[in-house]
N, C-alpha and C positions, 0 to 999 in steps of 0.2 A: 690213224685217227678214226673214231667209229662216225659211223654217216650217221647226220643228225635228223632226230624224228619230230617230223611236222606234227603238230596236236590236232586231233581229229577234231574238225569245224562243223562234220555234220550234224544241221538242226536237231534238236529233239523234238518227233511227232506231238503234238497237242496233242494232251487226250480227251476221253470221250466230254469230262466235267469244264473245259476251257474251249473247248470248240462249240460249247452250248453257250456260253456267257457270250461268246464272241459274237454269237448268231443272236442271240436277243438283245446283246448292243446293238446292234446292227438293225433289227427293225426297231427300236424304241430312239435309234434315232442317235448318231456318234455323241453331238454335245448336249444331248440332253439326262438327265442325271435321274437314278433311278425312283420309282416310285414301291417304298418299300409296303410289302403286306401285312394286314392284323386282321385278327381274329374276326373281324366286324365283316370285312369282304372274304375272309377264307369260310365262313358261314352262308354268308350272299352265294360263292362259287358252287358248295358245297349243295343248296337249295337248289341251284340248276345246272346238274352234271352234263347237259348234253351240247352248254349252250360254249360251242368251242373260240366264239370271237372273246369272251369273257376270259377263259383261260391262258390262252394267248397272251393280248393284252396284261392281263395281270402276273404270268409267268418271267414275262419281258419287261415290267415295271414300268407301263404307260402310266402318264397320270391322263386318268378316264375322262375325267372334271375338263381338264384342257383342252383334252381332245374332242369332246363334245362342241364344247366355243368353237372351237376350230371348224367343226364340221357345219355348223348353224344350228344344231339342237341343245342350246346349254341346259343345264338340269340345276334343277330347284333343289337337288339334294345335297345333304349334309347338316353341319350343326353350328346353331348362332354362335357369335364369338360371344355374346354373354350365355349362355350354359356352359362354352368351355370354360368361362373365368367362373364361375360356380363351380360347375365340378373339380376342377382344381384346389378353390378355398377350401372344399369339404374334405377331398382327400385328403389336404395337407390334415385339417382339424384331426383329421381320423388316424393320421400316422405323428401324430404329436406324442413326443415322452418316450421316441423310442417304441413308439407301437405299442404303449403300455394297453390304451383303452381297446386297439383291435385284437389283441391277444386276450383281452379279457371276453369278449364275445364271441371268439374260437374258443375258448374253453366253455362256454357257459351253453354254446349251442352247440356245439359239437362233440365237443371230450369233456363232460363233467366229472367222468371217472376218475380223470388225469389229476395230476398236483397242480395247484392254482396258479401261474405263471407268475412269477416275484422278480421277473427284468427279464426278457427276452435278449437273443445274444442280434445284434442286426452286421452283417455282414458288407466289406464293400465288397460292391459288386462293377466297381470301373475297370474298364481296358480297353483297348485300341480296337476299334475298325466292331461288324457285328459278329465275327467268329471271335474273337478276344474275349467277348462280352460273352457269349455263349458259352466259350470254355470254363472262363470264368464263375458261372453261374451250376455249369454241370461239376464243378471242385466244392463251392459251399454246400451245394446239396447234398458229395459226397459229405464234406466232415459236419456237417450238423445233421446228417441221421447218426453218424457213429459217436459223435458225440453225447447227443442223448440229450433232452432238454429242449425246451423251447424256444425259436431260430423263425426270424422273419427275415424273407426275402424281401426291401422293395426296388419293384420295375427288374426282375430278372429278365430276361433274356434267353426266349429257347429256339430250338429250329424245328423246324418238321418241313419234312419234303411233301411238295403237292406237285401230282402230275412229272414227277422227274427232276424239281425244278426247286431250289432250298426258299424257304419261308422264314423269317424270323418273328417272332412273335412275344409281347410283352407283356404280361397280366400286370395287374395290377398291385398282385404281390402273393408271394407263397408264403404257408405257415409250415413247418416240421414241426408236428409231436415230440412228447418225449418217446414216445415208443415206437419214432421213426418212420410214421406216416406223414404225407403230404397231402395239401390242401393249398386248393386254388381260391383265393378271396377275390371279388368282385366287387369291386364299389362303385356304385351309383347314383346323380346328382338328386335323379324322382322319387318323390315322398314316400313315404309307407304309411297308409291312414288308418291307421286302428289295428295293425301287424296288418295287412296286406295293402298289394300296391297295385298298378294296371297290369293287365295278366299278357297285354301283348310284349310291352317293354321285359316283365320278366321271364318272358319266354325269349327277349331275344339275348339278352342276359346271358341265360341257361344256354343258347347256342355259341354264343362266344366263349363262355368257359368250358363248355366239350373241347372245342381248338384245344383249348389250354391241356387241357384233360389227356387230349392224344400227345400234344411234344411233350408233358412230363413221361407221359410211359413210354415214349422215346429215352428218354434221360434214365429213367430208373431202370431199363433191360438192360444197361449196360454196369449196374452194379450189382456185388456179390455179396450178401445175400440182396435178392430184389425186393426194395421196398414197397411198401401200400400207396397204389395212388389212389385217395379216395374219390369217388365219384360222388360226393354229396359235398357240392362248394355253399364257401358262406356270399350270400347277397347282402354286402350292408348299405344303404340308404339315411336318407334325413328321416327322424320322426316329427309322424307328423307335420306340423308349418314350421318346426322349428331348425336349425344346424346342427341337431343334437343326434350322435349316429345310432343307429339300431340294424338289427340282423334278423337273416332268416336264413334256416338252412333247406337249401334247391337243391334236389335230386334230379342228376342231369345224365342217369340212367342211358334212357332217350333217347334224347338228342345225342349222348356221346355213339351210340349202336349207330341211329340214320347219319349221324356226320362222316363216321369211321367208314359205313358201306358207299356213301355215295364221293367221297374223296378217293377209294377202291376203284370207283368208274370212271374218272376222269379221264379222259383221252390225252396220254404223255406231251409234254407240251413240245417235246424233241419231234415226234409224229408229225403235230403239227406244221410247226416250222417246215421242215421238212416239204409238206405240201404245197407249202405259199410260192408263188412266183417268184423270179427272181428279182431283185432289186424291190423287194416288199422292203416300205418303212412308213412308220407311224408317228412318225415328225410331226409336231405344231404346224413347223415353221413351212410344212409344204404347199402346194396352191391346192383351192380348196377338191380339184378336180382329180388331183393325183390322189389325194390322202382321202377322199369318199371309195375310189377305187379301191387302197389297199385296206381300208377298210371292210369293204365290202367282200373283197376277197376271200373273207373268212367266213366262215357259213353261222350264223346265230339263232337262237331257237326263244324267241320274244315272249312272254307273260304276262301280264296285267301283275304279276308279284312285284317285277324287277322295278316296277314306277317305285318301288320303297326300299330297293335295296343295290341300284344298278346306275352311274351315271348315261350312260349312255340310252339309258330307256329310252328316250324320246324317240333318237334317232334310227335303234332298232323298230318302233313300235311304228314310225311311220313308213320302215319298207316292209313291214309285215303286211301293214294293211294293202300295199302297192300290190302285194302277192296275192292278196285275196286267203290267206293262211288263216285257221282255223283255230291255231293256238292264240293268236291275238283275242281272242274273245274267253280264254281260260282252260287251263288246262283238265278240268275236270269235262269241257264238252268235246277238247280234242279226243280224251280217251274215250268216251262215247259212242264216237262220230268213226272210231276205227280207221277203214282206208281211207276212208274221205278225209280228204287234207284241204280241199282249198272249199272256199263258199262258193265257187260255179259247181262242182263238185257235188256238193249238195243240195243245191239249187234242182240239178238238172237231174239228179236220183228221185226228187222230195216231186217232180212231177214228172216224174215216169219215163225221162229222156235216155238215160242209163241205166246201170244200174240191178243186180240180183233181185228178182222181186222175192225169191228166197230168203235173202240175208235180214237178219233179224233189226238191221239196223235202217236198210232202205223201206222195209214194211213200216217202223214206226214212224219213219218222214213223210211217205207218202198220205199215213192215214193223220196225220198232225194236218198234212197241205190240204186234203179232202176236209178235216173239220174246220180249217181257215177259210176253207171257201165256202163251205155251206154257212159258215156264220157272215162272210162279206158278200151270201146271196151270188155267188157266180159260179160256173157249171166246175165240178170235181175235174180234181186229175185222173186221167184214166187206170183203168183198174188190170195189171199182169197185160201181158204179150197178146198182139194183136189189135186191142181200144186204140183206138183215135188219142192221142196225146194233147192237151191242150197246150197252149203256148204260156208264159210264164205273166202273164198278163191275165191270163183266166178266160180269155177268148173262145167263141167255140169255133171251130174249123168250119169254113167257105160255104161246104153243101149241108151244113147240119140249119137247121133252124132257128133264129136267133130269139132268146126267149125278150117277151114284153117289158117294154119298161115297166116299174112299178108306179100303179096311178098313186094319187094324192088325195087328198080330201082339200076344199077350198081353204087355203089359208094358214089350216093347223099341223098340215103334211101328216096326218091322218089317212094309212096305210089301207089298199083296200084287200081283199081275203088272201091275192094273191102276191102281197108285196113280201120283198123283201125283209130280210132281219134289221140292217139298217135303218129302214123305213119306222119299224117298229119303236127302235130304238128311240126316233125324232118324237115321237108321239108321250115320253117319260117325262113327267114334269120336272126340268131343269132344275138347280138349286136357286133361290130366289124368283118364282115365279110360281103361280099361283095352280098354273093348268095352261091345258090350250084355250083359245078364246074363245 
């Protein structure tokens, strides 16, 4: 009788794509359920590549909003529940008949070359779970380019990888040409007054449909021949004060270039992980002392932008200030301000306590502190290596000579030849008053 063979029981190593999901269950917390991503925060992320508590976070599908309450800074951001029930009515209005009337303003703004759309074919696009929906979505695409003719997607379903980490993402609907190009349509609740609308909302517009723009040319490299993703999407809007939809085609050039390079930057969100201490989690439900810790743990790079685009602003923006951080006040004077990172930092350059009196950038601080005090009348900061430094107060040092107060005139504070600019100043007839008396 041949000896009987036991069936081999040993595990099969996880690999590298299931020991990552396992590790971002794991800091977003066992029973809390994921926070999936769209286009609207992969834009937000995209705008501040460096700031890694952001990535993180949203790699692991925290919900931010929550976490904020949690922490004591909740944020004011997001969108009334009456605009979402507008933007909804309007969409539906706009995908009535079968997408008859949006197929007609993809051809009229976009392909008027093409044959007039006389029924577009609309696809379902249902299946199980968000890879179902995906696959499914990357099949209509194939057979309605090969098909030929005009094919609306609505609410497809794409992925695109940010940072190592998969994204699913859902425009608001694709068009296919008949000559087998694609087009990302954008609808939106804000008016268009007279064909234009606010140029910030359509710029952010234009930033979300880059998203879109990059997972279709995900989708389309993988078919042979590879079709056109166009990079000029339609924005359709309400005209006017009315329901009634109208279009405009946005060249999203752009923004698809800066989304593409600075999504290139992101720091892997596996990296990440990786660095956090053990037992990091980003649980609601933990006391509020744990979860500011693991919070904190992650290093964040704060903006005056993120108040519009970040729930957690708040509570970044108040340990930046705790820092004394330099970007808290905007990123065009961090890059400025060069090594100087913190405001002591600059403080203590800006009068002479530090600092390269060579370097092009402590020259201009010093001579801004020297013009501030020659206008608030108190002695300059000292001038290169070796002067007496004054102290940040404007003081002058022990053995130096302390200059005159500035006299007054009886009553009218009427400066006399040696006062002060200040002094000067008191002497301008105020608004609503006549003169001095």
């Amino acid at each position: 009788m041949p000896p009987s063979r036991e069936p081999n029981r040993q595990s099969v190593p996880p690999t590298r794509g299931t020991r990552l999901r396992q590790r971002l269950a794991e800091l977003r917390g066992p029973a809390v359920p994921p926070q999936p991503l769209d286009a609207r925060a992969l834009a937000a992320l995209a705008a501040n590549p460096g700031c890694r508590r952001r990535a993180i976070l949203d790699g692991a599908g925290v919900n931010k909003a929550v976490l904020a309450s949690a922490l004591g800074s909740p944020s004011a951001f997001g969108q009334s529940q009456f605009a979402f029930m507008r933007g909804n009515a309007f969409e539906a209005r706009v995908k009535a008949d079968g997408g008859a009337e949006l197929l007609r303003l993809v051809h009229e703004k976009l392909d008027a070359g093409a044959e007039p759309p006389a029924g577009g074919a609309v696809p379902d696009l249902g299946a199980v779970g968000p890879e179902g929906r995906t696959a499914r979505t990357a099949l209509a695409l194939r057979e309605a380019t090969t098909a030929g003719g005009w094919t609306l997607l609505d609410h497809p379903l794409l992925a695109l990888e940010v940072a190592g980490s998969p994204a699913f993402l859902e425009p608001d609907a694709v068009v296919v040409h008949p000559d087998g190009g694609w087009t990302v349509v954008e609808i939106k609740s804000f008016p268009m007054l007279d064909g234009s609308a606010d140029a910030a909302k359509v710029g952010a517009a234009a930033r979300q449909s880059a998203v879109y723009v990059l997972a279709l040319e995900q989708v389309a490299a993988h078919l042979d021949p590879v079709p056109e993703v166009r990079h000029t999407v339609l924005l359709v809007c309400p005209k006017d004060f009315s329901n009634l939809p109208t279009a405009s085609a946005v060249d999203v050039r752009k923004q698809y270039s800066v989304t593409r390079r600075q999504l290139d930057r992101l720091t892997r969100v596996e990296d990440i992980a990786d660095a956090l201490p053990e037992g990091t989690c980003f649980s609601p439900d933990l006391p509020a002392a744990e979860l500011t810790a693991a919070v904190e743990s992650v290093p964040a790079t704060y903006a005056p932008d993120c108040l519009a685009a970040c729930e957690l602003a708040f509570h970044c923006r108040a340990g930046s200030r705790a820092q004394g951080a330099v970007t808290a006040l905007g990123r065009s004077l961090r890059a400025e301000l060069g090594a100087l990172t913190t405001v002591t930092d600059v403080l203590s350059a800006a009068h002479g306590h530090t600092g390269d009196p060579t370097d092009p950038t402590v020259e201009t601080l010093r001579r801004a502190a020297r013009l501030r005090m020659e206008a608030l009348g108190t002695p300059s900061p000292a001038r290169g290596a070796g002067n007496r430094a004054t102290s940040h107060d404007g003081a002058a040092p022990d053995d130096q000579p302390q200059p005159p107060p500035p006299s007054r005139g009886a009553g009218n504070g009427a400066p006399s030849h040696g006062a002060a600019a200040p002094d000067a100043l008191r002497a301008v007839p105020q608004p609503g008053r006549s003169g001095p008396a």
